[in-house]
Structure formats: structure tokens, C-alpha cells
Phi, psi and omega in degrees: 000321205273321168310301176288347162271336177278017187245323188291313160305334176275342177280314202278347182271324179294274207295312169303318165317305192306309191286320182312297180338296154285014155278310179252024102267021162234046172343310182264013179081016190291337207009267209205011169300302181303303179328306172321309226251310166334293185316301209275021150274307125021306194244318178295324187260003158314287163351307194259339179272338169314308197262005170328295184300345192243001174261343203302318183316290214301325179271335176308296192293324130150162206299325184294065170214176187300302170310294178327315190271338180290286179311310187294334164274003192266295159002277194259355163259311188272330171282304193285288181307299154355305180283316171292313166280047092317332200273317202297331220239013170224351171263329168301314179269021184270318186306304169246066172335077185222110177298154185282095189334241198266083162332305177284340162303331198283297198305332130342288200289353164300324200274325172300311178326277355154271188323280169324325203281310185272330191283309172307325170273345165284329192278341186294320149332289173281340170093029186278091183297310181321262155027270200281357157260012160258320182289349174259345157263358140318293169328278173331289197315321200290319150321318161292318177287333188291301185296343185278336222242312193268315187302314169318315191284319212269315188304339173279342207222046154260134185120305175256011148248125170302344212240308165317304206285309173326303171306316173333282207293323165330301182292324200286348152305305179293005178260329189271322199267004172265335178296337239236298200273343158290336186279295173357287197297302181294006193259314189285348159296301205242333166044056177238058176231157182239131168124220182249149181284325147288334171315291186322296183312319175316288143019266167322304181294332172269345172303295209290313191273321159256354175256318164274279195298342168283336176269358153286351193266315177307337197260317177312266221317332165301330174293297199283303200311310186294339171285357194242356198245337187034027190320126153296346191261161152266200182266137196273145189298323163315314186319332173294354189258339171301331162310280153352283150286005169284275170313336184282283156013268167328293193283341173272329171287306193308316177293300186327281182309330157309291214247029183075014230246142193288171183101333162290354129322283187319336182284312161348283188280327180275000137296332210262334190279317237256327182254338211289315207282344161319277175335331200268339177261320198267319166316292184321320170275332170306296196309312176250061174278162180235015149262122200287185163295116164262179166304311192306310193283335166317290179318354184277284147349283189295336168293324196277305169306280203303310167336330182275338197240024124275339177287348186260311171300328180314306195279279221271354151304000156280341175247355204264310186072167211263019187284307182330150165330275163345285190269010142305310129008301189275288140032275197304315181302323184284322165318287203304338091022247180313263189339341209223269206297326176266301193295347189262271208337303198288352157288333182256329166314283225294323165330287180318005193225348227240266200334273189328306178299315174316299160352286202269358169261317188309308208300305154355277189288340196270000181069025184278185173301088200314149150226191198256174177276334175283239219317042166247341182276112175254086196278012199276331194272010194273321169296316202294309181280359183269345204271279173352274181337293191303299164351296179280341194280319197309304194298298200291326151347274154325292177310335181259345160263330186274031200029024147295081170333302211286313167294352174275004198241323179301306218276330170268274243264008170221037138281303176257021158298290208271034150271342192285318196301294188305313176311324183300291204283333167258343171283319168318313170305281167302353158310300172313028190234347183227031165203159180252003158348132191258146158310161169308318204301330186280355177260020172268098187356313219250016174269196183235132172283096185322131199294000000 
């Protein structure tokens, strides 16, 4: 007995050591949360780059159909957003140092998240509309914990942060445009909304893609750019009326297109004014950068060119609109344009830098063998996939406002190498965060052990 209590007592002396260990470096509690929303961004968009090539004939012939739609949420819920609350749920309570109130809910809302994510893009496949308004309110809830999680940190400092307020305002799109795509869904059930169905989807999509994910890709990247850029210039104090006017934007083309409202050039062109003074600041800091150019900022760069050439396809599907042959066309391009060329490059930069440092702080914190963000890391395949990627999106691009099938399909298919590759390669990254395995690079006599 007296043995077994001094073993019982030596366990509890342990896991409290442990637990200190992880308190003072992971002070604000993020623990291995961003990571879950890694993996499983990660896996959608492995996924999605997969079927890229055998879904592309169905969006040539046009988007509004099952598959076209499976694949753009499997995109944009399970790659993008997935990914953007990983970013949010590992920079926020870092920015306001403030903890996330309920940690273990957010890791609940990775597993509902997850869940809701697969039931709408498997039922969006067979084209089961029921299926996807009971799998989008699985989703909502999983928002509603996302936004309670963010809002406690974020509510203090709107206003006096650019970078806060940008996120604020971010969820609460993301809170409209998931309300948007459940009425939606429940509409093809009941069928009691007025107005046209593309006009609606149109809707939806800018709540979603420019009211929620661009303005987290605006407000990080004022975060992220200047640590990897060391930029001389500061972030200018004006930039929150860019926020501002952004979001004012957002919400008048999205009403316009709802309800029918004259104007939706004009909403059009002030987001595109609205992102140029974006463009005009993240230049001004590349220029006086004191650091060179890595992938991440390539990846930025190239991302910051496709924004300009969805923002050009964008104005002009504000006057043409998608019923057409035309303007269908224009349509596909501009996804593939905003989705893939401007919002994934900034996902995937920002990875190469995000991930691996998560890695190596959860490791940290679980008191395992510190490694480095270079050895966590394989940079030989980041040319093949930055070349590929841009490359094939140029060609599938092209091919798709000219209505050339067989190239929008060559151009998707080395899209999706090189999504397969980076996945390939970052799920390897992120593995270490749930083993205690070192890289082969940490296993070297002659390395220097990190502190």
C-alpha cells in the first residue's frame, strides 16, 4: 500500500508538472485546437483537388449543378473556412490576449464542424436538398460556438483595432451567409423565397467569399505581412475606413441581389475600390520591405494578381449577370479566379509558416522533443507546387471564359497535382503535433537544439 501511494502521489506530481509546463508556454489555452481545423481543412482540400479534374467538364457546362456544388463547398467550407478558424482560433486570443472562454467547445465544434461539412457536400452530390438543410443546421450550431469563442476576445478592441475589427465584422458575415445558405436549402424543400435563384446564390456567395473569407484574408494578412516583411512603412491609421467600406459593400451588393434592388454595379465597383486601397497598403509595405521574399509572401503576391482578375471578372458579371451562355462562363472563372487563385494562395503561403510554428509550440506545450519550423518543414516541393497550381488555374481560367473544355480540364488537372502534393506534405507537417516522433532533419548529432 505505502508503494502504491507513493506511485499514486508521483503520477500526480508528474501530470501537475506537466500541466504547469503547458500553462506557461501556452498561457492563453490555444493548445492543438487550430491544428484539428488544419487537418481537417487539409483533407477537404486534398479531396477536392482530387476531383478537380472530373468535376471541371460539369462547371464548363455550367455551375449550377450537383457536383459543381458538392466540389465548390467541399472548397470553401471544408478547405477555406476550416482553415480560416484554425488561423483565427490561433491569432486571436494571441492579438488580445485575452483566452478563448470555451476551449473545450471550440474542440466539440471541430467534431460537429467536420460533421455538418461532409453532410452537405455528400448530400449536395446526390442532390438530396433535405440532407443539406438538416446537415446546415448541424453547421450553424457549430458557428454559433465559433462566433461565441471569437466574439468575447474580439468585442473589446472593435474599433481601436484594424485587424480586430476586420475579424469582428468577418464572423458576423459568417454568421449571415450560413443563415443565407440554410434558407436557401430549405427554400428547394418548400419553396417559399421570391426572386430569382441565381440572384439569391449570388447573395450568398458574396456574404460568404467577400464578406466573410476576404475580410479575414484582409485583416491577417495587415497582421501576418509586416512580421515576415519588416516593412518600414506602418499600417496606415485610415485603413479601418477600408474595413469599413468594405463591409458597407458587402452587405449593399448582398441586399441588392436578394431582394432585387437596382445597383449592383455600382456596390460592385466600391468593393473593388474597397480592396485596390487594400492592394495599395500591402504594396507600399513589399516595397519597403527589409526582408527578402519567401513562398509565403509569393504566395501572397500571386494571390493579391488574382484578386484583381476576379474583381475585373466580378464588375463585369455585375452588369451581364450568370443566366447566359456568356455569362455563365464568366461565372465559373471568377470562382475559380477568387476561390483557388486569390483565397487558397493566401492559404497556402500563410501555411508554410502558420502550421509548422503551431507544430512546434502544441509540442512544446504536450513536453515532447522541441523541433524547429525548418525541420518541420520540406521546402523542395513548394516550387513544383506554386508553379503548377498558378500555372494550371491561368490555363483553366482562360479555357473557361473561352469555352474550352479539354484545356480547363488539362489546367484542373495540374491543379490538382499540385494540391495533392502540398497536402501530401502538410498533413506530414502536421502530423507531428499528434506523435512524438521527430523528423528524420532532428536526428542529426550536429543539430542545434532548440530552447
Amino acid at each position: 500500500m505505502p508503494e502504491e501511494h507513493t506511485k499514486a502521489e508521483h503520477d500526480r506530481e508528474v501530470t501537475a508538472a506537466h500541466g504547469k509546463r503547458a500553462a506557461a508556454i501556452d498561457p492563453l489555452g490555444v493548445g492543438r485546437t487550430p491544428l484539428h481545423f488544419f487537418v481537417v481543412a487539409v483533407l477537404f482540400f486534398a479531396g477536392g483537388a482530387a476531383a478537380l479534374p472530373f468535376v471541371t467538364p460539369a462547371i464548363a457546362e455550367y455551375f449550377y449543378q450537383a457536383t459543381p456544388l458538392a466540389l465548390t463547398h467541399s472548397m470553401t467550407l471544408g478547405w477555406i473556412t476550416a482553415g480560416v478558424m484554425g488561423v483565427m482560433y490561433r491569432y486571436v486570443p494571441a492579438l488580445t490576449r485575452r483566452p478563448i472562454p470555451f476551449p473545450r467547445a471550440a474542440i466539440v465544434q471541430c467534431v460537429i464542424y467536420t460533421i455538418g461539412v461532409s453532410g452537405i457536400v455528400a448530400h449536395f452530390a446526390i442532390g438530396v436538398w433535405f440532407g443539406i438543410w438538416l446537415a446546415a443546421i448541424v453547421l450553424i450550431v457549430a458557428i454559433l460556438i465559433f462566433a461565441a469563442n471569437m466574439f468575447s476576445c474580439l468585442w473589446p478592441r472593435v474599433r481601436d483595432g484594424v485587424v480586430e475589427t476586420g475579424m469582428f465584422l468577418a464572423v458576423c458575415f459568417l454568421l449571415l451567409a450560413g443563415s443565407l445558405g440554410f434558407t436557401l436549402a430549405l427554400d428547394k424543400s418548400y419553396d417559399f423565397l421570391g426572386g430569382s435563384v441565381l440572384t439569391n446564390l449570388a447573395s450568398h456567395v458574396h456574404l460568404a467569399a467577400v464578406g466573410w473569407v476576404t475580410m479575414v484574408i484582409v485583416a491577417v494578412s495587415y497582421r501576418m505581412l509586416p512580421a515576415f516583411l519588416l516593412p518600414k512603412l506602418r499600417l496606415p491609421r485610415n485603413a479601418i475606413w477600408q474595413i469599413y467600406a468594405l463591409a458597407a459593400a458587402v452587405l449593399g451588393l448582398a441586399f441588392a441581389l436578394l431582394f432585387g434592388l437596382r445597383g449592383t454595379p455600382a456596390w460592385a465597383i466600391l468593393i473593388v475600390l474597397a480592396l485596390a486601397s487594400y492592394v495599395a497598403t500591402i504594396a507600399g509595405m513589399v516595397r519597403s520591405r527589409r526582408m527578402p521574399l519567401d513562398w509565403t509572401t509569393r504566395h501572397a503576391l500571386t494571390g493579391l494578381g488574382w484578386l484583381g482578375v476576379s474583381a475585373l471578372l466580378g464588375i463585369i458579371l455585375s452588369f451581364t449577370g450568370a443566366q447566359g451562355e456568356a455569362g455563365a462562363r464568366i461565372a465559373s472563372a471568377y470562382g475559380f479566379a477568387g476561390l483557388l487563385g486569390f483565397i487558397s494562395n493566401f492559404i497556402i503561403g500563410m501555411s508554410y509558416q502558420l502550421f509548422a510554428g503551431s507544430v512546434a509550440r502544441a509540442r512544446a506545450g504536450q513536453g515532447w522533443i522541441a523541433v524547429t519550423i525548418a525541420e518541420l518543414s520540406k521546402p523542395r516541393p513548394r516550387t513544383l507546387v506554386f508553379s503548377a497550381f498558378n500555372g494550371g488555374l491561368a490555363i483553366a481560367v482562360a479555357a473557361l471564359l473561352s469555352g474550352f473544355v479539354p484545356a480547363a480540364v488539362v489546367g484542373a488537372a495540374a491543379i490538382g497535382v499540385a494540391g495533392l502534393i502540398y497536402s501530401a506534405v502538410t498533413l506530414w507537417t502536421l502530423s507531428f503535433a499528434y506523435r512524438r516522433a521527430v523528423p528524420r532533419a532532428a536526428k542529426s548529432a550536429l543539430r542545434a537544439v532548440p530552447s
